[in-house]
C-alpha positions as CSV (number, residue, x, y, z in Angstrom):
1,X,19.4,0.7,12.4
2,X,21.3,-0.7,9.1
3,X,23.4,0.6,6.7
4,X,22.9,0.7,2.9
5,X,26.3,0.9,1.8
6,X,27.8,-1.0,5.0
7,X,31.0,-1.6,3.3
8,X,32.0,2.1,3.4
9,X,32.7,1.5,6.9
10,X,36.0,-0.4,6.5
11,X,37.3,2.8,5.8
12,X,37.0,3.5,9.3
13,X,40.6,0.9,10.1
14,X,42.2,3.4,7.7
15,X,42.0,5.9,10.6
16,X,44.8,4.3,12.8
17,X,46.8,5.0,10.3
18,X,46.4,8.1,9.4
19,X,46.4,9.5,12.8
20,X,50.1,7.9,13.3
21,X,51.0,9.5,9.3
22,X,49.9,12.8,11.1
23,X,51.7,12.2,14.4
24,X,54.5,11.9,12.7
25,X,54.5,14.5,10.5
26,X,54.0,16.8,13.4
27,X,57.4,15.9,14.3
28,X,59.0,17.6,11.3
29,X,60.3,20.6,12.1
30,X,59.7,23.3,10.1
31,X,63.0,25.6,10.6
32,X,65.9,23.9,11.1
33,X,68.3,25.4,14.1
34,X,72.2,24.3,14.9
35,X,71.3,23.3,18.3
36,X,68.0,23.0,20.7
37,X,69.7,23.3,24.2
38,X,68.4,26.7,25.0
39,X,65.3,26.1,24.1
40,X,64.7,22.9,25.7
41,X,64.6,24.6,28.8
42,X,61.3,26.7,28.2
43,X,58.0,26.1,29.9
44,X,56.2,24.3,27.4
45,X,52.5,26.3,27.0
46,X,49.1,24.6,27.4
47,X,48.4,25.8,23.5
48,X,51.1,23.6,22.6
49,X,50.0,20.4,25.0
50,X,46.8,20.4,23.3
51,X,47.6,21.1,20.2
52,X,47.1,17.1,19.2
53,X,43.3,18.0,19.9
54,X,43.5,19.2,16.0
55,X,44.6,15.8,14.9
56,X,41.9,14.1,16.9
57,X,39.3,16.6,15.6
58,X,40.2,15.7,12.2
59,X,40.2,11.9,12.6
60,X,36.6,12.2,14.7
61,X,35.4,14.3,11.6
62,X,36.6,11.9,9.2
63,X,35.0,9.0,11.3
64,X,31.6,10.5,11.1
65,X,31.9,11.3,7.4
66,X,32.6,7.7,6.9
67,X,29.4,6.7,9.0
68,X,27.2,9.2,7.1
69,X,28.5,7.8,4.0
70,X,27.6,4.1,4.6
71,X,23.7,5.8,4.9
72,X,22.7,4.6,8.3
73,X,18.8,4.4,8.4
74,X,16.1,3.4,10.2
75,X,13.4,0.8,9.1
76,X,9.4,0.9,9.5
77,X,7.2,-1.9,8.7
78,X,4.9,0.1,6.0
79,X,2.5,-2.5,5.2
80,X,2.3,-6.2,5.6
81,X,1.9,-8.0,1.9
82,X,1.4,-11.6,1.2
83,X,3.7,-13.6,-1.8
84,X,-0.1,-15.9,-1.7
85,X,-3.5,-13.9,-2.1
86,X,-6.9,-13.8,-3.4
87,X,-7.8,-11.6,-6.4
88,X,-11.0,-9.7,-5.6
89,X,-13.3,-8.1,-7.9
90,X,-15.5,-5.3,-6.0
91,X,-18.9,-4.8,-8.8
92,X,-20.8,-2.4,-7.5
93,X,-24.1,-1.1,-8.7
94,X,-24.2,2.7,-9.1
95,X,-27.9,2.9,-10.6
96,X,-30.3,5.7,-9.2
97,X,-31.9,3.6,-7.2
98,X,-28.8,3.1,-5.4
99,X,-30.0,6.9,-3.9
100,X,-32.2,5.1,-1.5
101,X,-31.6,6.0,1.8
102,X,-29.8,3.6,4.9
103,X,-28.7,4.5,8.4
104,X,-25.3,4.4,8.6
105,X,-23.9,5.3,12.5
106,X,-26.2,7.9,13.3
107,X,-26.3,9.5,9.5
108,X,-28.7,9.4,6.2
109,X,-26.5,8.2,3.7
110,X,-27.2,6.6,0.3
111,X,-26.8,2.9,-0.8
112,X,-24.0,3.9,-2.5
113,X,-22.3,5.3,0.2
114,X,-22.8,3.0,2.5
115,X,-21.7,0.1,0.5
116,X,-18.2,2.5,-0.4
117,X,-17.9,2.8,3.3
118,X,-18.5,-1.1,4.1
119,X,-16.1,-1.7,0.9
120,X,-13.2,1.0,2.0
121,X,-13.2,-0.9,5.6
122,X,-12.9,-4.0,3.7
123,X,-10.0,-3.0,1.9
124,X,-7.8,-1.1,4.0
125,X,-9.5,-2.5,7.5
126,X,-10.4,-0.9,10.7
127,X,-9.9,-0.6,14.3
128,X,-12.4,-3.6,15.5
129,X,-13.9,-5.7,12.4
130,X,-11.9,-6.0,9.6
131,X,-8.1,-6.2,9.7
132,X,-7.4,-5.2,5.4
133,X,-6.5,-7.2,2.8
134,X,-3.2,-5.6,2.2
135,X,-2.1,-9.0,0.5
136,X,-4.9,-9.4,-2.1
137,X,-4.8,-7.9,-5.6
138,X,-8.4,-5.9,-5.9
139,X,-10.2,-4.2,-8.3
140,X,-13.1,-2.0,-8.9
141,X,-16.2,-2.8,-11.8
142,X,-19.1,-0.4,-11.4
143,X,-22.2,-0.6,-13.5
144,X,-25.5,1.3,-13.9
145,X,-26.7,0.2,-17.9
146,X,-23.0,0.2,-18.7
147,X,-20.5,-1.9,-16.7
148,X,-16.8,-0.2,-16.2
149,X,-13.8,-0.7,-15.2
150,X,-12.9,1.8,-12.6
151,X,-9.9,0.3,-11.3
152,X,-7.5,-2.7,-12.5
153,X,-6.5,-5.5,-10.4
154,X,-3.6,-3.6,-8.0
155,X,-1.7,-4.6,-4.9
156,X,-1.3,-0.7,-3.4
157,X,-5.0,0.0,-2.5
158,X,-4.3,3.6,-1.5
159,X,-5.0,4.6,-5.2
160,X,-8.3,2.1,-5.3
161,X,-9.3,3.8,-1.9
162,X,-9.4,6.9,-4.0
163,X,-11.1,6.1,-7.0
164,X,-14.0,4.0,-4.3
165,X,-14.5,7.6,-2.8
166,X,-14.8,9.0,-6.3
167,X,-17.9,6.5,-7.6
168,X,-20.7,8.4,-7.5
169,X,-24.7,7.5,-8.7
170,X,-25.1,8.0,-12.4
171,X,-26.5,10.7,-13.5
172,X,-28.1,10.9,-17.3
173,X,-31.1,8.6,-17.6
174,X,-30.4,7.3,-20.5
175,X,-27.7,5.8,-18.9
176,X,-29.3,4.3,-15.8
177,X,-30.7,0.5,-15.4
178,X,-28.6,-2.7,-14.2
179,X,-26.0,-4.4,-16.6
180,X,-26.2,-7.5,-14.0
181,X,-24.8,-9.9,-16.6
182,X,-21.7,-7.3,-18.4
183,X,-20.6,-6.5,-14.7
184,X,-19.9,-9.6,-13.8
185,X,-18.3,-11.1,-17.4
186,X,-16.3,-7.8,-17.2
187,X,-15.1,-8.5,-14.0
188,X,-14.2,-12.0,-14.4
189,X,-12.1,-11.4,-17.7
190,X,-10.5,-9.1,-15.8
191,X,-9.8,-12.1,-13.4
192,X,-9.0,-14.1,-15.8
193,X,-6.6,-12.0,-17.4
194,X,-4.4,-11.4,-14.5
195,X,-4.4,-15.1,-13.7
196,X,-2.9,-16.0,-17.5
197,X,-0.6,-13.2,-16.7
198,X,1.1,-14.1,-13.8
199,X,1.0,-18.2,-15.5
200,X,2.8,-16.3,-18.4
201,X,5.4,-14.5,-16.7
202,X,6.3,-17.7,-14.8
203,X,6.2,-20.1,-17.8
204,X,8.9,-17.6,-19.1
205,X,10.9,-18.5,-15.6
206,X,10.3,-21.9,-16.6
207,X,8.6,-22.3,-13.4
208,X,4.9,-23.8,-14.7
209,X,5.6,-26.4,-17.2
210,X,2.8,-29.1,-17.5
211,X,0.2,-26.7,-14.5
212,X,-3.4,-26.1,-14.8
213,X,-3.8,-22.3,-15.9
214,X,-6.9,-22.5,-13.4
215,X,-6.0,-24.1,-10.9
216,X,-4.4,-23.0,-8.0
217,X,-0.4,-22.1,-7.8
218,X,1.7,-23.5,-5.7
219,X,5.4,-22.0,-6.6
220,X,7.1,-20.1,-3.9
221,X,8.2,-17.4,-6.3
222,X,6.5,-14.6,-6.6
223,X,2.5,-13.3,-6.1
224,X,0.7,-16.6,-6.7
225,X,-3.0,-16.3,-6.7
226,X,-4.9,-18.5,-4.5
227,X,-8.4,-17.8,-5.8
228,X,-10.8,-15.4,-7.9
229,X,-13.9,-13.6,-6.1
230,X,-16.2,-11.3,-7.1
231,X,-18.5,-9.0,-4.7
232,X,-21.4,-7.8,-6.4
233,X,-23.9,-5.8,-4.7
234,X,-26.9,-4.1,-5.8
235,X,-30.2,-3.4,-5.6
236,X,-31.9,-4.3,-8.5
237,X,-33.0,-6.3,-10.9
238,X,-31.5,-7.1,-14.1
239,X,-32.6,-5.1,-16.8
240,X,-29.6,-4.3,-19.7
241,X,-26.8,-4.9,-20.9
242,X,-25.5,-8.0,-23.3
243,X,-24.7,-11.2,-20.9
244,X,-27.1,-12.5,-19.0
245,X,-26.3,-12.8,-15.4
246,X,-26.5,-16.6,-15.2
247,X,-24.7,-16.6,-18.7
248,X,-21.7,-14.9,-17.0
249,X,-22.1,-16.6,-13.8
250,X,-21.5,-20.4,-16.1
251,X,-18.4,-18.3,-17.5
252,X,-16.9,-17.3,-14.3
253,X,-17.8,-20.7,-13.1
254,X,-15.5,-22.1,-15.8
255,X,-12.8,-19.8,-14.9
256,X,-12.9,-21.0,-11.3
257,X,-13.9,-17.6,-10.3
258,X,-16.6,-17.6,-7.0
259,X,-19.1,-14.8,-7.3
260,X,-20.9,-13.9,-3.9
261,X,-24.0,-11.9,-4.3
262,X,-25.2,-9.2,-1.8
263,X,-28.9,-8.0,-2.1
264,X,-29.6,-4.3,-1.0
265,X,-33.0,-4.0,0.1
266,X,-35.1,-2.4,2.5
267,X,-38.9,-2.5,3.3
268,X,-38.9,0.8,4.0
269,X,-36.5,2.9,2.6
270,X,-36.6,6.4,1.0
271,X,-34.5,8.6,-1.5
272,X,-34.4,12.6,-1.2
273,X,-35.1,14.3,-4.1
274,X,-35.3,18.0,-5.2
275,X,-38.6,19.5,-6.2
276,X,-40.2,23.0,-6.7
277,X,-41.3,22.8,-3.6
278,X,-37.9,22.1,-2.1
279,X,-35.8,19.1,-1.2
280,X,-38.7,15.9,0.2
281,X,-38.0,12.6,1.0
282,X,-40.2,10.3,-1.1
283,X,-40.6,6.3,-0.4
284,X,-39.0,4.0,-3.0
285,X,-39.9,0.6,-4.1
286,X,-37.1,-2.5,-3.8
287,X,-36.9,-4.4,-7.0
288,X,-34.8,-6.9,-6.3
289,X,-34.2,-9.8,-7.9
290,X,-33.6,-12.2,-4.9
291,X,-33.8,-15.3,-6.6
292,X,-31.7,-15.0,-9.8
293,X,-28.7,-13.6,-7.2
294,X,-28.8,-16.6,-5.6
295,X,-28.9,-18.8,-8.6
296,X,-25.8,-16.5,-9.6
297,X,-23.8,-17.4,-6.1
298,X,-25.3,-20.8,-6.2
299,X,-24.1,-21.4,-9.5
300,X,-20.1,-20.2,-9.1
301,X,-19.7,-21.7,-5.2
302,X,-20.7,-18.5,-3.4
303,X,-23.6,-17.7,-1.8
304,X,-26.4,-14.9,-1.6
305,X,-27.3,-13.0,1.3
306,X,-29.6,-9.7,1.8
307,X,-28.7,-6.4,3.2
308,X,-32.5,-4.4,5.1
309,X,-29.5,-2.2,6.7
310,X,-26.2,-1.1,7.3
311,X,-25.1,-2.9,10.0
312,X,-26.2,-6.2,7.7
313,X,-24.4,-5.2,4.9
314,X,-21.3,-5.0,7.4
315,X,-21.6,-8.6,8.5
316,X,-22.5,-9.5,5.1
317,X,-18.9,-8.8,4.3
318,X,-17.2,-9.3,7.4
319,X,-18.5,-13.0,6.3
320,X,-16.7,-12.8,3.3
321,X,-13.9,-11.5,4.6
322,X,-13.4,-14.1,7.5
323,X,-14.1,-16.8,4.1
324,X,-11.6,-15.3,1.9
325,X,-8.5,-15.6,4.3
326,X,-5.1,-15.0,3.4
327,X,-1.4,-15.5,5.7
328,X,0.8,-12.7,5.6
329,X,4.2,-13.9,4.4
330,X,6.7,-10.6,4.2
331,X,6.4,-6.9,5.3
332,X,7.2,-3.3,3.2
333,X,9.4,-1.8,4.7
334,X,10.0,2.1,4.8
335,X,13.4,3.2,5.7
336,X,14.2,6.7,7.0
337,X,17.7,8.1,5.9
338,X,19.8,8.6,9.0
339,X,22.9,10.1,7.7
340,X,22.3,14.1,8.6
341,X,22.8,13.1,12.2
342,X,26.3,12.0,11.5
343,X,27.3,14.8,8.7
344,X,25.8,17.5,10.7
345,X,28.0,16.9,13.5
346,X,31.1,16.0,11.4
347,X,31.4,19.6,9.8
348,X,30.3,21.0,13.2
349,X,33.6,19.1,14.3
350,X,35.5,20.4,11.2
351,X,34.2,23.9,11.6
352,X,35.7,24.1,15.3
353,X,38.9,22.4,14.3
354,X,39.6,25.0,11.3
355,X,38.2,28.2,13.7
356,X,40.8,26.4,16.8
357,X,43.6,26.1,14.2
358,X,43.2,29.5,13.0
359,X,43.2,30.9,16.6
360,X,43.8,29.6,19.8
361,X,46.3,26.5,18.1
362,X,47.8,28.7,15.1
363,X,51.7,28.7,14.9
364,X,54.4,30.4,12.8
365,X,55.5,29.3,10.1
C-alpha cells in the first residue's frame, strides 16, 4: 500500500500535543468553589474514570482522518508496456472472396474471421501461443478496391481490438477487388509518419541532433521505435487501386519498413451464399498471386508464407511474432483508492464519542 499525499501524515505528531492541550484543559474547573474538602471525600464514579475515553476517541478519530487524507491505496500492475517497441501495421484484405470458408476449432468461419481471430490473439495474446504485444504501437489498414485506415498507430489496443471485431467483408460490388499496392503505401506512410513524429518531438528535446530519421533510436527517453512491420494478408490477386504492389514494396523498403506477406489459400475451400432456393455452399476458386507476395516480402526483408488452413495461418504469425520481439521495460499501474476504510471508521468513532458525550459521559455545566 502507498500514499499519494504521504506528507499529510506528519500531521499525525501534532496528536501528542493536542491530547496533553486537552488534558489540561480538562483540568479547568468550570465553577469555582471556596474550598474542596468536603468533596474530596466522595467515591469518585466509573462515568467519571472513564471519561478520558472521549479525549482518546477524538484523538483516534482525528488519526484516521489524517490517514484517509494522505489517500492510502493499493497498486495493480494493469499492463506491462515497453519505452522500446516495434510499430506494426495489420493490412488486411476484406474483399468478398475473403467469404471463403476455413475451420477454425470445430466451426465454419470466414477468412475474414479467422484472420481477426489469429490477429486479436496476436495483439492482446492468449493463454498458450502468443503472450500480446502490449509494448508495440499497432495499427489497422483494410482494403477491398479501396485501402483504409481503420485504426491509427496506438499503444492501448483495447480500442484497436474493437474496431478488428468491427471489420467486416465489403459489401457493394463496385467496391470489391484488391488495392494490393495502396494498402501497403498507405500503411507505410502511416509508418513513416509516426517515425518523423516521434524524431520531431525529440529534436525539440534536443535529444536527436545529427541521427538518421530511419534508423533505429537509441535514446532512453521516451517510446523509441525499434522497427516498422507490416502484415498483409489476403487472398488474392492484385487487381486495383493506384500503386503497384512492388512499387510500394521499393517505397517501404526505402523507409526501412519490413513487409511480411501471408497467402490465404485453400484447394478446397467454399463460401455460403444465399439463393432462391435457400442458403448452399458453393466451391470457390483461389486466385492468389503467390509469386508477386513473395517478391513483395522478398523485396522489404520479410518473407512470404501460405495459409491452406487455420491452424497454418496461426503459426504463420506465431512466426512473426517470435521474429518481431520486444523487452518489457516498465509496468501500468492501476491504483485502487483506499481511503473509505479509514474515514468510514473515523466518523463511526466520532459518532460514538458525540452519542457517549451526550449520554453516558455528559456533565453539568
Amino acid at each position: 500500500m502507498s500514499f499519494s499525499s504521504g506528507w499529510l501524515l506528519w500531521l499525525l505528531l501534532w496528536l501528542p500535543v493536542m491530547a496533553w492541550l486537552m488534558w489540561r484543559s480538562r483540568r479547568t474547573a468550570a465553577v469555582r468553589f471556596s474550598s474542596l474538602t468536603a468533596l474530596r471525600a466522595c467515591p469518585v464514579s466509573w462515568r467519571i474514570r472513564l471519561r478520558p475515553l472521549l479525549i482518546a476517541a477524538r484523538l483516534i478519530c482525528l488519526a484516521l482522518l489524517i490517514v484517509a487524507l494522505a489517500r492510502p491505496r493499493k497498486g495493480t500492475v494493469l499492463s506491462e508496456v515497453s519505452t522500446e517497441g516495434i510499430a506494426i501495421e495489420a493490412v488486411v484484405d476484406r474483399s468478398g472472396t475473403m467469404r471463403a470458408e476455413m475451420d477454425y476449432d470445430g466451426q465454419k468461419l470466414t477468412r475474414l474471421e479467422v484472420v481477426k481471430q489469429v490477429l486479436a490473439d496476436f495483439i492482446k495474446g492468449d493463454d498458450s501461443l502468443f503472450q500480446g504485444r502490449s509494448g508495440d504501437l499497432i495499427g489497422l489498414v483494410t482494403f477491398a478496391r479501396y485501402a483504409d485506415t481503420v485504426c491509427p498507430l496506438v499503444h492501448g489496443h483495447n480500442v484497436l481490438i474493437e474496431f478488428l471485431k468491427q471489420t467486416k467483408n465489403v459489401e457493394l460490388q463496385s467496391e470489391d477487388g484488391t488495392a494490393i499496392g495502396d494498402a501497403i503505401a498507405l500503411a507505410a506512410a502511416r509508418l513513416k509518419k509516426a517515425e518523423e513524429e516521434i524524431v520531431r518531438r525529440r529534436a525539440e528535446l534536443g535529444l536527436t541532433a545529427g541521427r538518421d530519421p530511419n534508423a533505429p533510436s537509441t535514446d532512453t527517453s521516451g517510446f523509441q521505435i525499434k522497427s516498422k512491420v507490416i502484415v498483409l494478408l489476403t487472398d488474392g490477386r492484385h487487381n486495383a487501386g493506384d500503386y503497384h504492389p512492388l512499387a510500394a514494396a521499393d517505397l517501404a523498403r526505402q523507409w526501412g519498413i519490413k513487409v511480411y506477406t501471408i497467402g490465404i489459400g485453400s484447394s478446397q475451400s467454399f463460401a455460403t451464399v444465399q439463393t432462391l432456393f435457400g442458403t448452399m455452399r458453393v466451391p470457390t476458386q483461389d486466385d492468389l498471386d503467390e509469386g508477386l507476395l513473395k517478391a513483395i516480402a522478398d523485396k522489404t526483408g520479410g518473407f512470404y508464407s501460405r495459409a491452406d488452413d487455420a491452424e497454418a495461418l496461426v503459426q504463420i504469425v506465431k512466426r512473426i511474432n517470435d521474429l518481431e520481439k520486444t523487452s518489457v521495460k516498465s509496468q501500468v499501474i492501476q491504483y485502487a483508492e483506499c481511503f473509505q476504510w479509514w474515514a468510514w471508521p473515523a466518523l463511526a468513532v466520532l459518532v460514538l464519542e458525540i452519542v457517549a458525550g451526550c449520554t453516558i459521559f455528559r456533565k453539568i455545566p
